[in-house]
N, C-alpha and C positions, 0 to 999 in steps of 0.2 A: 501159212503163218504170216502175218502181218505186222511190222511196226507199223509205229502211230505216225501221220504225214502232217507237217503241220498247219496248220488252216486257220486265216481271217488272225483278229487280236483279242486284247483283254477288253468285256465290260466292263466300261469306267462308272465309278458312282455318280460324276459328275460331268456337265457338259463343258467344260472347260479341259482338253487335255492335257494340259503343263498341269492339273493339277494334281494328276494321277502320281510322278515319283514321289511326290514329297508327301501325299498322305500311302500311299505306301510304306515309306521309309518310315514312316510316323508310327503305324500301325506297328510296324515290327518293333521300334522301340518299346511300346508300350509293353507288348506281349513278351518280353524275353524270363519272362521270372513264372517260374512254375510249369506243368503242364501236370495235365491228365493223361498218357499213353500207358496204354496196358493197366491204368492205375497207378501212376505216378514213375516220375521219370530220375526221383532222387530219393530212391530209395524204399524199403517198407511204409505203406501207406498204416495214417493211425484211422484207429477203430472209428467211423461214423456215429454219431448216439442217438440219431435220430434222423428223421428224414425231411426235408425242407418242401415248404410249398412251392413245387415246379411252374414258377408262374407258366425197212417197215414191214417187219416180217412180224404181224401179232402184234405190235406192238400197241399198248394199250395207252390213251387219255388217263388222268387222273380223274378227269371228270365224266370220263363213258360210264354207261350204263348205271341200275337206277343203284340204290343205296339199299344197305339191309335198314335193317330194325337195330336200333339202337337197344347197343349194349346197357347190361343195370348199370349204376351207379357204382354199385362195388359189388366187388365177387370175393372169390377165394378158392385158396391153394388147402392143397392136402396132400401130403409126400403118402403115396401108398405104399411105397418101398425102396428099397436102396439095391438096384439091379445089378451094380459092380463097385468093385470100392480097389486101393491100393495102386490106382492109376501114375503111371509117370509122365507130366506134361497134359493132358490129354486138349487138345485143341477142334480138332475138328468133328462133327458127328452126323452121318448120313444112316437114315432107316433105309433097310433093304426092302423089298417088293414082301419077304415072305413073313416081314417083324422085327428080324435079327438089326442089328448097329454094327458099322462100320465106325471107326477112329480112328484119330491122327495123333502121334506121340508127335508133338514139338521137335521136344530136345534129343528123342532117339530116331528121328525119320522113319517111323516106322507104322505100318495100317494093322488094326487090330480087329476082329471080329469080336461082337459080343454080344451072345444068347442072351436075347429080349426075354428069355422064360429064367436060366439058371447063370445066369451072370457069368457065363464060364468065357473065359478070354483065351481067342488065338490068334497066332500071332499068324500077318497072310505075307507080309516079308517088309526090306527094307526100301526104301525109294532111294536110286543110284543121286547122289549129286545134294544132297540135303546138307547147307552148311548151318547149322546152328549157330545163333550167338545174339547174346540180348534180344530183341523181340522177334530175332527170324529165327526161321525153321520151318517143318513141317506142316505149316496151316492148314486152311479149309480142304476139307474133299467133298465130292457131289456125285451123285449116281445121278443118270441121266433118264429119261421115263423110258427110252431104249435097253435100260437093264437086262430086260430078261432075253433080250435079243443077243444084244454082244457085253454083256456080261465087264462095261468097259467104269472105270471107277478114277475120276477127275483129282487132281490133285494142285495147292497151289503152292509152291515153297519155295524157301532162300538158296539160293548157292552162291558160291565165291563171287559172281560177280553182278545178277541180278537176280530177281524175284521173276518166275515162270509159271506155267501151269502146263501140265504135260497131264496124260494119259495112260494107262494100264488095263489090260484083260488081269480079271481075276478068275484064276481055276479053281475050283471048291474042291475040285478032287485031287487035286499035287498034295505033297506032305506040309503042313503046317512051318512055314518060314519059307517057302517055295512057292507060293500061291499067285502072286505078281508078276507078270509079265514085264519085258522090258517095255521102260517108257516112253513116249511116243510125244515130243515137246509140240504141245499145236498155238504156245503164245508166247515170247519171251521180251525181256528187254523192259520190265518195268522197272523201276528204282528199287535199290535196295538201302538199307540205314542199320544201326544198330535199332533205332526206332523207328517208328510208323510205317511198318510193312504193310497194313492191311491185310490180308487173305483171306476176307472169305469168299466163298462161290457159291452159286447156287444158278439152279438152271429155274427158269423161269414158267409161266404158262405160256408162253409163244415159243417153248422148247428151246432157245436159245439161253447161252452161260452168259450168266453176269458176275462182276466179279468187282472186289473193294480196293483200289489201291491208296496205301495210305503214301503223305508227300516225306515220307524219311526226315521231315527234321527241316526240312530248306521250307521254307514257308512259300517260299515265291513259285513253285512247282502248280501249286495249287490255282492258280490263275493262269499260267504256263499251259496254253493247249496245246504247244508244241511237245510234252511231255506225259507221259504216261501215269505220272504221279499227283496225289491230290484228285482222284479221279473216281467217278463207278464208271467200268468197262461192260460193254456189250456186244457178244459175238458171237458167232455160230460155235458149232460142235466141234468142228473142224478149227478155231480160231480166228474166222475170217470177219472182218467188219461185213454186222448185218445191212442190209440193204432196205434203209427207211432209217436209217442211224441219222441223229441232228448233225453231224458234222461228214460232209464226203468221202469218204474210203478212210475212216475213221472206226476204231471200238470207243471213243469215250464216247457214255451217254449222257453227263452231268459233271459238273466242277465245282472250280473252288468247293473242295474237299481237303480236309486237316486228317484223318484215318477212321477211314469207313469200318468196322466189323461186323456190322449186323445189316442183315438184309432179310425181306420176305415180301411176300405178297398178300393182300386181303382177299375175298372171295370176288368181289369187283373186279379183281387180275392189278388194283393198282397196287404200286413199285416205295416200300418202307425202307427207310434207313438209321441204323441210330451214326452215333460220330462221337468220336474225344472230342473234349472241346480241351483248352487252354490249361488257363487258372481261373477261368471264371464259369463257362457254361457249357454244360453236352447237349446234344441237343436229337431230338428222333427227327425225323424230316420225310415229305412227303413228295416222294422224287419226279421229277418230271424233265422228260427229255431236253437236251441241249440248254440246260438252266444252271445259276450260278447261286451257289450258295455259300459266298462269301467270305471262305477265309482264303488269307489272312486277314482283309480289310475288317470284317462282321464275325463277331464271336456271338452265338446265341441270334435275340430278336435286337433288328437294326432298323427296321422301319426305313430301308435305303432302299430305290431303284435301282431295277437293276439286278436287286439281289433277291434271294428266295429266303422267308423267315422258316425257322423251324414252328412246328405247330407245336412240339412240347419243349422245357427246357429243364435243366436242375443241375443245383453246385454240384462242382465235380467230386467232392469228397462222398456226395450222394448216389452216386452211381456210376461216373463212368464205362459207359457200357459198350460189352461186347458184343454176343447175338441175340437177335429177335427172331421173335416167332409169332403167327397170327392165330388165335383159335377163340370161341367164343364169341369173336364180336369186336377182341382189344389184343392188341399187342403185348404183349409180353416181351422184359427185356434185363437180358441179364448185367449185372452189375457187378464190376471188378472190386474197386477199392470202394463201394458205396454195399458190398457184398449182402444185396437185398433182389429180387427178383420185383419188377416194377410193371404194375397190369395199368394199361393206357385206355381205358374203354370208348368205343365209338360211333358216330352213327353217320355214317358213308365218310367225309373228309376231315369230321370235325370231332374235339373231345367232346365226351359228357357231362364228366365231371373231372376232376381233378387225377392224377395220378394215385396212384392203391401200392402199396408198396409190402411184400410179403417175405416170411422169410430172416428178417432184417439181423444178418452178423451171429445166424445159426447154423450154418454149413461156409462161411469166407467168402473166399472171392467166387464170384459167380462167372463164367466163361463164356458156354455156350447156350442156346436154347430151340429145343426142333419140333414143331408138332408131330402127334402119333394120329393125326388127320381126322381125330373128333375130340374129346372132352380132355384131351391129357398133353401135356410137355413131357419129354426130355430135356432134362436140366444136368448141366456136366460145372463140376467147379473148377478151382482152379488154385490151388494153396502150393503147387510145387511146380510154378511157374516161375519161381526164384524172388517173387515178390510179396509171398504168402507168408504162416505161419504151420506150417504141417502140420498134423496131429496123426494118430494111430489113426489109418485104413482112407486117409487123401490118399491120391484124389478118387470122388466118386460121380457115378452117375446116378441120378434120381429118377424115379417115376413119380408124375403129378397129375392132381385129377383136377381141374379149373373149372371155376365159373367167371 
């Protein structure tokens, strides 16, 4: 286990260094009114009405290796079914080796199993140390491509005093609510906030866990290398800063981050993010090691050195998004308070066409989204996240079949 050592300073936008506090201090003036976390930070977000034109272990280049085939122009979604429904919190979601889904209740710290064929939900126990409250809790889980070996199931959540990721053996054969092993902390000490935790996780194609930390609310975290927060982390299995990492005996792989939730990878192995933005812009972003993507200084596209633009963007009331998922060709990306599922199509680094947006304010807030490793998503919403609108049989999980 590893904290973060702190290393080198902030990229300034400009080559004059006096000039860095006071457009700093600028920035944050600007920005103090509104935000997009979780889908709004004051309160029930209102209904959208439509969708805005969005103007060295493995470790992989964004621009290695060659490019697929450019995805169509547009596709589509087709829910083929509703695989579980009457969920409490449900936040994070990993396919198992044999089909089955793994979840994470938020607000009850707790992992669920759920039969990919009859929806049937069990419950595999509680995680020891889960404090709940405003955006934290229970986040992402990840099963490691070691699954079937040591059967070991990744977890990232809130407690009393920071955001962690610990580890658990799952037994399939103990009695249901006893399935968990005690938890094995292999990363701790990132920031916690009532807002911008981040959590998601996800193990990568160079086997190694990458993980979202969002900056809690302090804006200045996010350029802060010496801080854990405002960050995408990268590290071994174990915890350990990987070896080829941009910063030495470091897990940040990226910064100037405002609250990462969505992560995946294309077929290429290169590294997707989406991000909250503000009151003005979220943005998907095409991650590349030891690089700065600008908040708090740059919300959205800033055309500033220095900084990394995002390749897609869209008002926050249109998506705010939480997880991505790669299949087809395009990204897919789920949308909280914009509660629309958004296909991003591509052909190797660059869009097609415009964003496709599906779905749009039929199932609420949208949460999660996981490939089923050919033509389909899992799709988890999110209406009893305390910022929804519940109806009979929220929250649920969907099956989709994508083009």
């Amino acid at each position: 286990m590893h904290w973060l050592r702190p290393r080198g300073s902030l990229i300034v936008r400009r080559s004059a260094v006096t000039a860095v506090p006071a457009l700093l201090a600028a920035a944050a003036l600007l920005l103090t009114a509104g935000c997009s976390s979780d889908g709004g930070d004051t309160g029930p977000p209102e209904r959208s009405k439509g969708a805005s034109s969005p103007g060295k272990s493995g470790a992989t280049s964004p621009t290695d290796g060659p490019s697929p085939s450019a995805a169509p122009a547009k596709g589509s979604v087709k829910v083929v079914r509703t695989v579980a429904e009457g969920l409490a919190s449900p936040w994070g979601l990993a396919p198992l080796p044999g089909g089955d889904l793994l979840m994470s209740s938020r607000d009850t710290g707790k992992i669920f199993l759920i039969s990919a064929d009859s929806g049937k939900k069990t419950e595999l126990g509680s995680v020891p140390g889960v404090a709940p409250g405003g955006e934290g809790g229970l986040l992402g889980i990840a099963v490691p491509p070691t699954f079937g070996a040591d059967h070991l199931v990744y977890a990232y959540f809130t407690t009393e005093s920071d955001n962690r990721i610990a580890r658990m053996v799952y037994d399939e054969k103990k009695p249901a609510g006893s399935r968990l092993g005690a938890p094995d902390t292999i990363f701790k000490g990132i920031p916690k906030g009532v807002i911008h935790n981040g959590g998601r996780i996800a193990f990568g194609p160079d086997k190694m866990l990458y993980a979202g930390a969002g900056e809690t609310g302090d804006r200045g975290l996010g350029q802060d290398k010496s801080s854990l927060g405002g960050k995408i982390l990268r590290m071994t299995p174990d915890g350990e800063p990987v070896h080829g990492n941009p910063f030495p005996d470091s897990v940040v792989y990226s910064y100037g981050h405002r609250n990462v939730q969505g992560l995946t990878w294309d077929t290429d192995k290169r590294l997707w993010a989406a991000e909250f933005g503000q009151d003005r812009w979220d943005e998907l972003n095409l991650i590349q090691p030891g690089k700065n993507y600008g908040w708090p200084v740059v919300e959205g596209t800033g055309d500033e050195p220095g900084f990394v633009d995002p390749l897609e963007q869209w008002k926050t009331d249109d998506a705010s998004p939480s997880g991505i998922a790669y299949a087809q060709g395009s990204i897919w990306m789920a949308g909280l308070r914009g509660e629309r599922l958004w296909r991003i199509p591509l052909a190797g680094t660059k869009p097609v066409a415009d964003p496709q947006s599906f779905l749009d304010e039929k199932y609420g807030r949208l949460r999660t989204v996981v490939s089923d490793g050919s033509d389909g998503l899992w799709l988890v919403t999110s209406e009893t996240d305390g910022r929804g609108t519940p109806e009979k049989g929220d929250d649920r999980i969907l099956q989709l079949k994508v083009t």
